[in-house]
LUMKOLVO-89964 format. One line per field, with one value per residue (C-alpha): residue number from 1; residue in one letter; x negated, y, z negated. Coordinates in pm, whole numbers, always signed. Layout:
REM LUMKOLVO-89964
resi	[NUM / ...]
resn	[a / ...]
px	[X / ...]
py	[Y / ...]
pz	[Z / ...]
END
This chain:
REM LUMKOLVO-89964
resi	[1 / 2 / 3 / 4 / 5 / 6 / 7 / 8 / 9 / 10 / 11 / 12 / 13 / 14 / 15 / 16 / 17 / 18 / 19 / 20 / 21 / 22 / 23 / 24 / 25 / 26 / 27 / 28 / 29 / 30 / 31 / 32 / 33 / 34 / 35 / 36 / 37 / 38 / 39 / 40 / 41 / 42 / 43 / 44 / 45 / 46 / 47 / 48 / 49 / 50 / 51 / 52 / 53 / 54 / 55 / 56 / 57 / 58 / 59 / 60 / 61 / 62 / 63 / 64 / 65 / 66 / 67 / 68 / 69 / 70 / 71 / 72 / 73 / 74 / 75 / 76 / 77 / 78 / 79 / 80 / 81 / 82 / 83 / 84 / 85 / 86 / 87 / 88 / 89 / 90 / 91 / 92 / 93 / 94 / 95 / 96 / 97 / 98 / 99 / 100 / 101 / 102 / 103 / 104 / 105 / 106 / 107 / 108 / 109 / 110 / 111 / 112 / 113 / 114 / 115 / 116 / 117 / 118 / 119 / 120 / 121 / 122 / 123 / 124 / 125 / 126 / 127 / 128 / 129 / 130 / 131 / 132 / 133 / 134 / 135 / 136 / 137 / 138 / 139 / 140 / 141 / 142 / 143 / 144 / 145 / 146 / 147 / 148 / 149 / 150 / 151 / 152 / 153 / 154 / 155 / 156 / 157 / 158 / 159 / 160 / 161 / 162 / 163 / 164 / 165 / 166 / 167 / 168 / 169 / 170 / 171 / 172 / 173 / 174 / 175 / 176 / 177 / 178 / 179 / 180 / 181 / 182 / 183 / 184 / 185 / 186 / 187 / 188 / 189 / 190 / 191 / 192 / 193 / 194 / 195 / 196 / 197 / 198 / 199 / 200 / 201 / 202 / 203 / 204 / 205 / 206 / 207 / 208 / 209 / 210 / 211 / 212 / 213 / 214 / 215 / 216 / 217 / 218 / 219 / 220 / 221 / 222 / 223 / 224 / 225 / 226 / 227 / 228 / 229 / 230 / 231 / 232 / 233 / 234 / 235 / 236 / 237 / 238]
resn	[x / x / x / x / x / x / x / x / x / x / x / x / x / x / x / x / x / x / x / x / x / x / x / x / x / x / x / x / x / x / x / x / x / x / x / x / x / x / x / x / x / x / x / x / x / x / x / x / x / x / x / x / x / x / x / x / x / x / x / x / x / x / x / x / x / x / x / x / x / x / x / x / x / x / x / x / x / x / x / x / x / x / x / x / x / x / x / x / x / x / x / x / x / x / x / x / x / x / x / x / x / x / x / x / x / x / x / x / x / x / x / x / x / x / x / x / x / x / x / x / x / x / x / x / x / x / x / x / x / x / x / x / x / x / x / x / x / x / x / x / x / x / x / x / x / x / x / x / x / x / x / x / x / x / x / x / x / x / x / x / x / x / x / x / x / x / x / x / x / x / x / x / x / x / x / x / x / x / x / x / x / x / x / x / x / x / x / x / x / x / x / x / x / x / x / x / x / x / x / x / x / x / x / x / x / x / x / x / x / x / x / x / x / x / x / x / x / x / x / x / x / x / x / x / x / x / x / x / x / x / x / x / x / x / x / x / x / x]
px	[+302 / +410 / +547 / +710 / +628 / +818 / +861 / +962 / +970 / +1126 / +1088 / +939 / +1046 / +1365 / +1328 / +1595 / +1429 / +1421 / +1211 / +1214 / +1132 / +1129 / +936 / +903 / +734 / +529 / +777 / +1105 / +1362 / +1412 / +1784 / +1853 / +2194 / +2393 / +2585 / +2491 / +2228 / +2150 / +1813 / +1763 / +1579 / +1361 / +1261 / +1079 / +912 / +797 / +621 / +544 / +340 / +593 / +766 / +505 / +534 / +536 / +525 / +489 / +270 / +319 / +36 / -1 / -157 / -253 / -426 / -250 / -161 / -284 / -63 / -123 / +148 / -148 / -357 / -55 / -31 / -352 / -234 / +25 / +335 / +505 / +842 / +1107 / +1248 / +1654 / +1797 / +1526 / +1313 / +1132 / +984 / +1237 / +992 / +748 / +839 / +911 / +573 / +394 / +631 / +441 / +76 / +182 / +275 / -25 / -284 / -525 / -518 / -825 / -729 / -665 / -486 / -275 / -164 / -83 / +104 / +279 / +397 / +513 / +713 / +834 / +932 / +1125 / +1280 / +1303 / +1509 / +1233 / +992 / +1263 / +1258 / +910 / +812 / +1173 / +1147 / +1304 / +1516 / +1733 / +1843 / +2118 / +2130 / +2084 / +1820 / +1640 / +1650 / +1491 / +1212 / +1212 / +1125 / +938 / +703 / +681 / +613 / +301 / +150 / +89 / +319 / +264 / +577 / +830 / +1075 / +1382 / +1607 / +1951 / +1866 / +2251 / +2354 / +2553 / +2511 / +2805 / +2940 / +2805 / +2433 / +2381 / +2510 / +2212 / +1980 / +2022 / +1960 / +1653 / +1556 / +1629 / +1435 / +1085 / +1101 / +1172 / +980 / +659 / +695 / +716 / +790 / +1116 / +1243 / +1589 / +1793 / +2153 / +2487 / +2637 / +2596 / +2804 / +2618 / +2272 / +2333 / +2425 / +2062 / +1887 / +1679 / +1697 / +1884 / +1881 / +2169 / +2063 / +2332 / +2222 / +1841 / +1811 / +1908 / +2182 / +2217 / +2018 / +2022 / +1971 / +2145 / +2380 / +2526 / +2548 / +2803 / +3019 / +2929 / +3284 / +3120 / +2962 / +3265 / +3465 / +3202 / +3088 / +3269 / +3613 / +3716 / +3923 / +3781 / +3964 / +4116 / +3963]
py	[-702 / -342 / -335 / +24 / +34 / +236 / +545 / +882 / +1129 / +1460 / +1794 / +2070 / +2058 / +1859 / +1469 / +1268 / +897 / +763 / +472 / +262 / -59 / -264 / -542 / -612 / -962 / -1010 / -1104 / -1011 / -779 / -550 / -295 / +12 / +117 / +407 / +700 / +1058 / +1175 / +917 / +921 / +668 / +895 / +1031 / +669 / +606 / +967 / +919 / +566 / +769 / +1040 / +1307 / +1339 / +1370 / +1080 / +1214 / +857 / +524 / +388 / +220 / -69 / -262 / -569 / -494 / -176 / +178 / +365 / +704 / +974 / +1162 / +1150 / +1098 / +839 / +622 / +577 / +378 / +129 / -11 / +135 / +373 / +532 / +601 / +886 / +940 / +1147 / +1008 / +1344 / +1264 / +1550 / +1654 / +1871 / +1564 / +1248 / +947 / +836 / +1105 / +1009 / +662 / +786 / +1048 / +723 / +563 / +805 / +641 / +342 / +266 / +329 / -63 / -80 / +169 / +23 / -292 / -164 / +80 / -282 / -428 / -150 / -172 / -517 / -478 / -145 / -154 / +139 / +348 / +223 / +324 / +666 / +684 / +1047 / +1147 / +1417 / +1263 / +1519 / +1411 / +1090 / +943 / +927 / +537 / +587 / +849 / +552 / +324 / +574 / +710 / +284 / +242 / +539 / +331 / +46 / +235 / +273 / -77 / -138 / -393 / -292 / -88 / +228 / +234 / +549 / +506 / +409 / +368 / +697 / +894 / +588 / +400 / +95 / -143 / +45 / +25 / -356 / -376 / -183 / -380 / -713 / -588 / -540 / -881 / -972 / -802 / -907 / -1301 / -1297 / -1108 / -1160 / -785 / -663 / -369 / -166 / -58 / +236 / +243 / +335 / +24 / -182 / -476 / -509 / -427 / -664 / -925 / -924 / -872 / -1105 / -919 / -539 / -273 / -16 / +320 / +565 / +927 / +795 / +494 / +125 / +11 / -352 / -565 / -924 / -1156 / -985 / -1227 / -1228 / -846 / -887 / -1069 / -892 / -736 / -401 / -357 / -442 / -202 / +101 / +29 / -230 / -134 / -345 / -349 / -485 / -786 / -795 / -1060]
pz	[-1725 / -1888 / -2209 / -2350 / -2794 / -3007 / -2700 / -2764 / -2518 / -2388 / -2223 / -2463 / -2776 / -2642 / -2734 / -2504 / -2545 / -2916 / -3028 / -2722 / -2679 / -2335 / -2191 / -1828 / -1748 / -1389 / -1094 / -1322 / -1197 / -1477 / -1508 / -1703 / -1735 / -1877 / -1837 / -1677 / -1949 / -2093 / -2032 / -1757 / -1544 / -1797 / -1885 / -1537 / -1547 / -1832 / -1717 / -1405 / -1626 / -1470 / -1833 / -2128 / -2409 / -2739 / -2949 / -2866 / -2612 / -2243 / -2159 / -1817 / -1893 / -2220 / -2138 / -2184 / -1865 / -1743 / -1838 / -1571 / -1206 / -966 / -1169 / -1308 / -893 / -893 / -1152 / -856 / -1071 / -776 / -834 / -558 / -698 / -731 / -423 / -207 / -213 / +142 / +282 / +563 / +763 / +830 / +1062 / +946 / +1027 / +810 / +465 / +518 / +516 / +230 / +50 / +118 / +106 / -129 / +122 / +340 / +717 / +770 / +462 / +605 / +930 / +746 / +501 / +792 / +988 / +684 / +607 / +972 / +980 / +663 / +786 / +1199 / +1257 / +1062 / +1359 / +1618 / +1433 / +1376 / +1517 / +1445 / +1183 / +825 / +741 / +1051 / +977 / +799 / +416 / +425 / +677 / +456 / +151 / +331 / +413 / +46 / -68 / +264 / +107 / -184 / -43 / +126 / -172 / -260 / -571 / -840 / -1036 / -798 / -1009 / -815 / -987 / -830 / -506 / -424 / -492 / -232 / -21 / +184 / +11 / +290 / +310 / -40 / -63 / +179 / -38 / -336 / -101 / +17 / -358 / -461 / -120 / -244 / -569 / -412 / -88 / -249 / -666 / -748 / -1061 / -1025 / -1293 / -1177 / -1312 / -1156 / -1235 / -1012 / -1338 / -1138 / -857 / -1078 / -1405 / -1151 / -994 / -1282 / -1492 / -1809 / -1878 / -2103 / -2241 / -2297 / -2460 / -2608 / -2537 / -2729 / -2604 / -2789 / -2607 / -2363 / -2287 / -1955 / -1707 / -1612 / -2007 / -2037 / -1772 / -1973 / -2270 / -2387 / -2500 / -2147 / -1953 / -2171 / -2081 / -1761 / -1554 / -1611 / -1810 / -2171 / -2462 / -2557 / -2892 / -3197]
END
């Protein structure tokens, strides 16, 4: 479905992603993993048309992408952005129509009770303003905004973070829920590479902007160099 060629990209004069290469089949659950600075982050703006691409090229079935914010939207790829960024003045109810606001208005109530059956307590909360609620409540409103918009391929960036251990442990099983119950595509950056490699159908290793190992998910976790790095775990010896 979206397949990053030979991608460099930056801010200014500053290039942080070298020569990348990633493929993301239809339905797949795709996972980027790496330290702080790495250049996880940068990856998804840069699919997202919020971080300019200098080289390379990013095509959605087989055509390139806008490379513009506002008309990459209207390709179905929709980013949930890391530390939520809701808008805290409005009410629950008016992040969901700023998610979906290039639905039709029966598109829009849909979308809202699909959101809602996914995420009740949102509906309790509904005309509760956003920037009241708890931090896990706030995440599900951040991917219930998202989910407004009608995604074909869903950018999670570190949708755990700051999180309790039991609300994210729900977060990432309502991830593995969409992409089971409804076939969508999710590119997932997170630092929980445990919980994330587990889930994921295929992963990618970024270090100082360049991937430096990927595999099925389910092998990276045994892979010695990845347990060494990021799972806590010691390299054993030949």
């Amino acid at each position: 479905m979206l397949e990053i060629k030979n991608l460099h990209s930056g801010y200014n004069k500053i290039e942080v992603l070298h020569n990348i290469n990633i493929t993301v089949p239809d339905g797949k659950i795709i996972v980027v993993i790496g330290r702080n600075g790495a250049g996880k982050s940068t990856l998804l703006n840069t699919i997202s048309g919020l971080v300019k691409l200098k080289e390379g090229s990013i095509t959605m079935d087989g055509k390139k992408i806008p490379t513009t914010p506002h008309k990459v939207v209207t390709t179905g790829i929709i980013q949930v952005p890391e530390g939520r960024r809701i808008f805290p003045s409005l009410t629950v109810n008016e992040n969901l129509t700023m998610g979906g606001y290039h639905a039709s208005s029966g598109e829009m109530y849909c979308r809202r009770e699909e959101v809602f059956g996914i995420f009740p307590k949102l509906k309790e909360r509904s005309n509760q303003q956003a920037g009241t609620l708890s931090g896990g409540e706030q995440q599900m409103l951040a991917m219930g905004r998202g989910l407004m918009a009608g995604p074909k391929i869903l950018l999670l960036d570190e949708p755990s973070l700051g999180l309790a251990p039991i609300i994210f442990t729900q977060v990432f099983e309502l991830v593995e829920k969409l992409n089971h119950d409804r076939n969508m595509t999710i590119i997932l950056v997170e630092q929980n590479a445990s919980i994330a490699l587990k889930m994921a159908d295929y992963a990618y290793v970024l270090e100082n902007g360049s991937i430096v190992i990927e595999g099925p998910g389910k092998e990276l976790v045994r892979d010695e160099r990845v347990k060494a790095a990021y799972l806590g775990a010691s390299v054993k010896d030949d």
